[in-house]
C-alpha positions in Angstrom: 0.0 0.0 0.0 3.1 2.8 -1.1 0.2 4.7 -2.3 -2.5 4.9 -0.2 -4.8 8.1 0.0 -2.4 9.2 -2.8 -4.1 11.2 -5.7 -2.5 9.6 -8.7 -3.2 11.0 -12.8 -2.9 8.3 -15.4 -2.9 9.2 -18.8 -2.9 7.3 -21.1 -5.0 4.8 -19.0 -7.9 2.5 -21.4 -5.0 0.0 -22.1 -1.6 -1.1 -22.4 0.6 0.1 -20.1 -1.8 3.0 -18.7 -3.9 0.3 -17.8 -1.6 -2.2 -16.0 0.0 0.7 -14.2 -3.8 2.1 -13.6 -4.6 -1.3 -11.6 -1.0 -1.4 -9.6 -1.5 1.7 -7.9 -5.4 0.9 -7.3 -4.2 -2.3 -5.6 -1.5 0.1 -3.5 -4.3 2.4 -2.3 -4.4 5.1 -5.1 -7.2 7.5 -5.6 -7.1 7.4 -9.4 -8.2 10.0 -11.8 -7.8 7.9 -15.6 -7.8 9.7 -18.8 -7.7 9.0 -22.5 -9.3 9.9 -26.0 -11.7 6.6 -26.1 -14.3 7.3 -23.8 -16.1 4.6 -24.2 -13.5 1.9 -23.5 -12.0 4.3 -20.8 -15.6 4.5 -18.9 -14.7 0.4 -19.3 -11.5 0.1 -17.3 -12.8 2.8 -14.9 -16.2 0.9 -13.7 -13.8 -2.3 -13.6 -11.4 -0.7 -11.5 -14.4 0.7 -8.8 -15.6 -3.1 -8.9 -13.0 -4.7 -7.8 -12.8 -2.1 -5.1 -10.6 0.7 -6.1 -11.4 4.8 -6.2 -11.7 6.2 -9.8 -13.0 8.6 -11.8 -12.4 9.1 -15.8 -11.7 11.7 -18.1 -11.7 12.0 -21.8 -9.1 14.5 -23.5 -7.7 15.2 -26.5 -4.1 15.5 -24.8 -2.6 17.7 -27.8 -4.6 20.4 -26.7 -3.1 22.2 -23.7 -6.9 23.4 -22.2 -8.0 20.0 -21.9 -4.7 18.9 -20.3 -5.0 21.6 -17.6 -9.2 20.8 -17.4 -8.0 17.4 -16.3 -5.5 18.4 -13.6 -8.1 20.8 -12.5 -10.5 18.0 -12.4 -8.1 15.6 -10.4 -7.2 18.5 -7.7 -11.5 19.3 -7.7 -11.9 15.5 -6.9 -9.0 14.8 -4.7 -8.0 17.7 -3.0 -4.5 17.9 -5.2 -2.3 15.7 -7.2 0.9 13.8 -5.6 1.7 11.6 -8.7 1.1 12.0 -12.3 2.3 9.2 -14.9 1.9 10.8 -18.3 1.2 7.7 -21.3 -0.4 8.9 -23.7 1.1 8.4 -26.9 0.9 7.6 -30.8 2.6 5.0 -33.6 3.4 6.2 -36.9 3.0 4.7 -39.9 6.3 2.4 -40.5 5.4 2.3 -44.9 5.6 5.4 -45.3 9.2 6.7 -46.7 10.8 9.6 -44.9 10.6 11.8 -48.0 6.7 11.3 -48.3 5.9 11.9 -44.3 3.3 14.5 -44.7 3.6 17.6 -42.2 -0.4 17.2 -41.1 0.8 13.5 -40.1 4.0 14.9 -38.4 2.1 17.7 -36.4 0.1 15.2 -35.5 2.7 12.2 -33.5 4.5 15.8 -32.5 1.2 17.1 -31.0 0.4 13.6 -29.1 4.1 12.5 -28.0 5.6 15.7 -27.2 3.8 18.5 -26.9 0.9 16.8 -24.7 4.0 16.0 -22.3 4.9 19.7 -22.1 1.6 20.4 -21.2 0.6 18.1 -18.8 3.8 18.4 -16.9 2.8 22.3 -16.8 -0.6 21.9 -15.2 0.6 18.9 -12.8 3.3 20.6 -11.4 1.7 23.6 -10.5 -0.9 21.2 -8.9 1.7 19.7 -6.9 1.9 22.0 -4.3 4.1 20.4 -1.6 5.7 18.2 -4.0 5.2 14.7 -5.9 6.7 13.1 -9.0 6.1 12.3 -12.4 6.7 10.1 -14.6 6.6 9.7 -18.2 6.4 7.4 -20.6 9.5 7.3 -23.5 10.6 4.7 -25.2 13.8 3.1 -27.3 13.1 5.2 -29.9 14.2 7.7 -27.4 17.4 6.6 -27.2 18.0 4.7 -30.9 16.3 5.5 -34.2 14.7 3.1 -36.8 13.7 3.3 -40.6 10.6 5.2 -41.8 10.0 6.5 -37.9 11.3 10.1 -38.0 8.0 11.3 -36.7 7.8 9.2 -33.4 11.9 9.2 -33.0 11.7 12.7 -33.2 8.7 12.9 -30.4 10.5 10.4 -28.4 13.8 12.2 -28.4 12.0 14.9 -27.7 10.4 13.9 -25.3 13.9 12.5 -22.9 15.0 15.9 -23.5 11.9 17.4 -22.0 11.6 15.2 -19.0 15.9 15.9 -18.1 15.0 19.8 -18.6 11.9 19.6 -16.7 13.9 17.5 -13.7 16.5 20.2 -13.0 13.6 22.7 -12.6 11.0 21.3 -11.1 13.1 19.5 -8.6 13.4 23.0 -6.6 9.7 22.0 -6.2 10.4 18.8 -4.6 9.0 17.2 -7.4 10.6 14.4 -8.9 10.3 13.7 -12.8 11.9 10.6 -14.7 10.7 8.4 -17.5 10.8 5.1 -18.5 11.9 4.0 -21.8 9.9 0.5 -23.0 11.1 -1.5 -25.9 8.5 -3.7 -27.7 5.6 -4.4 -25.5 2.3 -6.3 -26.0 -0.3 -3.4 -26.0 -3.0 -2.1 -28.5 -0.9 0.3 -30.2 1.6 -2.8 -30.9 -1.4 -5.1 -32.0 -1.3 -4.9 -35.4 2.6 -5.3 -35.8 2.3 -8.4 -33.4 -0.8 -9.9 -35.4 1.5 -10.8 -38.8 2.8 -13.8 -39.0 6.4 -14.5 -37.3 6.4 -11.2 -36.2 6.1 -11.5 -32.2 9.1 -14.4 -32.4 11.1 -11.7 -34.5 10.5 -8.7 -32.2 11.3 -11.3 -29.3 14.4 -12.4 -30.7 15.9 -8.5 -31.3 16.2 -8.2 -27.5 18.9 -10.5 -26.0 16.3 -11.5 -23.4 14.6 -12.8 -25.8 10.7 -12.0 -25.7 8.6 -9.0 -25.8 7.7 -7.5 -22.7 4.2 -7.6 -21.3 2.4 -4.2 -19.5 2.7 -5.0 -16.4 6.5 -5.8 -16.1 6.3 -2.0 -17.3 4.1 -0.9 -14.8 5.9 -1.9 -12.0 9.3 0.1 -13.1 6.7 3.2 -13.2 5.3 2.2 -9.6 9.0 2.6 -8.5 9.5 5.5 -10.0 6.7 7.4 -8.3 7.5 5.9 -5.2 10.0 7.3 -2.1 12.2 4.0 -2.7 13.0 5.8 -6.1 13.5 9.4 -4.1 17.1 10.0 -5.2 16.6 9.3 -8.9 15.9 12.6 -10.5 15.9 12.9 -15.2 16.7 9.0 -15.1 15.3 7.6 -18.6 14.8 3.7 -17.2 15.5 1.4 -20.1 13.5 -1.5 -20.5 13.8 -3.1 -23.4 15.1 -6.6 -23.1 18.8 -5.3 -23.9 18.1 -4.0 -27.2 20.1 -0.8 -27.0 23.1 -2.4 -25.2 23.7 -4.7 -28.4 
């Protein structure tokens, strides 16, 4: 129970990873506010959550648009009384056929407005939410720390994004407010379902890691569970790599 009567933020939070990390802290005591752009299967995960006897509420948000990121924080400190943890998730693929050279801008402005920008904003409303301190933690990636063909868009966004999460460490630290991120490598969630669903592809996204396999959420979730707790309270801009070993190869 690390969390309990802590008010947690989970964006991100109708699947994947968002979800896994969304039932962790539930079953550590968390007061959960859960946001994402599909209502429907968010108001899902939510009632499924309150069920099995956790406290929740949902939001739905376009995340690219910085007045709905700080509606939400409002929402969360209306709710709960403030915000002591935020993990930030949300996040977009791009389209792997399409050649660098015919990436349209509308297409790029949109992974840009999802992967990075949303980040920016949310971390703006949270911290000023935080007012006695808290963490947060964001979701990256490998692509954060290696590139890959035809994914200039998302590598971009994911660079991006480490960069953003170091700067914002050194200043909101001074706020006694912690902010690291944790940097997945192939994981089974929606977003990777159709790569995963052609034929030999799971075996050869398995066997590009050194360990071997693809990771599932909730080995995920529990690095971010760490993160945002006090047995993580020295670790302050650490991008967590967990990928399997792919980027020590």
């Amino acid at each position: 129970m690390r969390f309990k009567g802590k008010s947690v933020l989970v964006t991100g939070a109708a699947g994947g990873i968002g979800l896994a990390a969304a039932r962790r802290f539930a079953q550590e005591g968390a007061k959960l506010l859960l946001c994402d752009v599909n209502g429907e299967l968010l108001e899902q995960v939510t009632a499924e959550l309150v069920v099995d006897g956790g406290e929740a509420v949902s939001f739905v948000a376009d995340l690219s648009d910085e007045s709905q990121c700080e509606a939400m924080v409002a929402r969360s400190v209306e709710i709960f009384g403030g915000l002591d943890i935020a993990f930030n998730n949300a996040g977009i693929p791009t389209d792997i056929s399409i050649p660098f050279s015919e990436f349209s801008g509308d297409d790029w402005r949109k992974v840009i407005g999802v992967n990075l920008n949303s980040y920016f904003y949310c971390m703006k409303a949270e911290a000023r939410a935080m007012k006695t301190g808290g963490a947060i933690i964001n979701t990256a990636s490998v692509a954060s720390l290696v590139a890959a063909p035809n994914m200039a868009a998302y590598v971009a966004s994911k660079h991006g994004l480490a960069g953003l999460t170091k700067a914002a460490a050194l200043d909101l630290i001074k706020q006694k407010i912690r902010v690291n991120a944790v940097c997945p490598g192939f994981v089974r969630t929606p977003m990777m379902a159709p790569a995963l669903s052609m034929e030999g592809a799971e075996e050869q996204l398995g066997a590009a890691a050194p360990i071997g396999r693809i990771a599932e959420p909730e080995e995920i979730a529990d690095i971010v569970l760490f993160l945002a707790s006090e047995e993580a309270s020295y670790m302050v801009g650490a991008l967590v790599s967990a990928d399997g070993g792919v980027t020590i190869q």
